[in-house]
Residue, then its C-alpha position, 0 to 999 in steps of 0.5 A: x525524485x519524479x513522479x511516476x505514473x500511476x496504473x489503473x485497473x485493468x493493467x496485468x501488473x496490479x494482479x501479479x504477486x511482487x517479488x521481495x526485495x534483497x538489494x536495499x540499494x540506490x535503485x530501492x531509494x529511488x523508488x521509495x522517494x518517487x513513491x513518496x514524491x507520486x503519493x503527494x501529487x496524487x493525495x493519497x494515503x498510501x502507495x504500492x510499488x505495482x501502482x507505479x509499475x514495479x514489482x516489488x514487496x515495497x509499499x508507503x503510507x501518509x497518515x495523520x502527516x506522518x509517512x512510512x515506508x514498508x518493505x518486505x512486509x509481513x502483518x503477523x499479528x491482527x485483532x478487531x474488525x471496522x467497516x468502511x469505505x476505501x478507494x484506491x488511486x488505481x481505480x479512479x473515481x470508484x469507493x467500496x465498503x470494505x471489512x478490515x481488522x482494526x488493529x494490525x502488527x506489521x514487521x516489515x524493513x526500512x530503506x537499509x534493509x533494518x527490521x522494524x516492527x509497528x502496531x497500527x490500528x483504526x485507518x492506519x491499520x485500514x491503510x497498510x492492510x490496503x496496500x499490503x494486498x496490492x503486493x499480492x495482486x489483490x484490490x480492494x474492489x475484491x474484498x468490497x461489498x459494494x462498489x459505488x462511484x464518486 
């Protein structure tokens, strides 16, 4: 495992869209573990591959000591809405408040490409909608109805 660094606004990568993943090979595992080993140095509470560089439809979150890991994930169903404040690792030093739905159902695929299915909601949910949108180039500071520093 190694720590990857992570990329900060204003790197092309972040507004890319991520290529899904088809090769559930040593090459995704390695990248799941970086991911995991680069969250924990960091305390956050989620990372996406294109924070570390990388392309691909692949995210994990660390909520409540528990990590989970997303790929090729599709939210399909959602309800409710909060409102709070989010920052980002990739955009150091900054929060936003943000409007996301409360509760969410993600199918997604684990490390050996298995389908999975999880119903998240309050700030897991506020999480996997997170970063599930850097998959698609999008930060939370497009979505934020204020912008306010730390």
């Amino acid at each position: 495992m190694a720590i990857r660094n992570i990329v900060q606004v204003g790197d092309p990568v972040l507004r890319k869209k991520s290529f899904e993943v088809v090769d559930f090979g040593e090459k995704t595992k390695q990248l799941l573990d970086d991911m995991k080993e680069t969250l924990i140095k960091a305390d956050g509470a989620g990372l996406a591959a294109p924070q570390v560089g990388v392309l691909r439809r692949v995210f994990i979150t660390y909520v409540d000591g528990v990590f989970k890991e997303y790929i090729n994930p599709k939210i399909i169903k959602q309800s409710g809405k909060q409102v709070g404040e989010e920052g980002c690792l990739s955009v150091k030093g900054k929060f936003g408040t943000v409007e996301r739905p409360l509760k969410v159902t993600v199918k997604a695929q684990d490390r050996n490409g298995k389908e999975f299915t999880v119903e998240a909601e309050g700030f897991e949910a506020r999480a996997i909608c997170h970063e599930n949108d850097h998959l698609d180039g999008t930060l939370y500071i497009d979505k934020a109805k204020n912008i306010g520093e730390d």
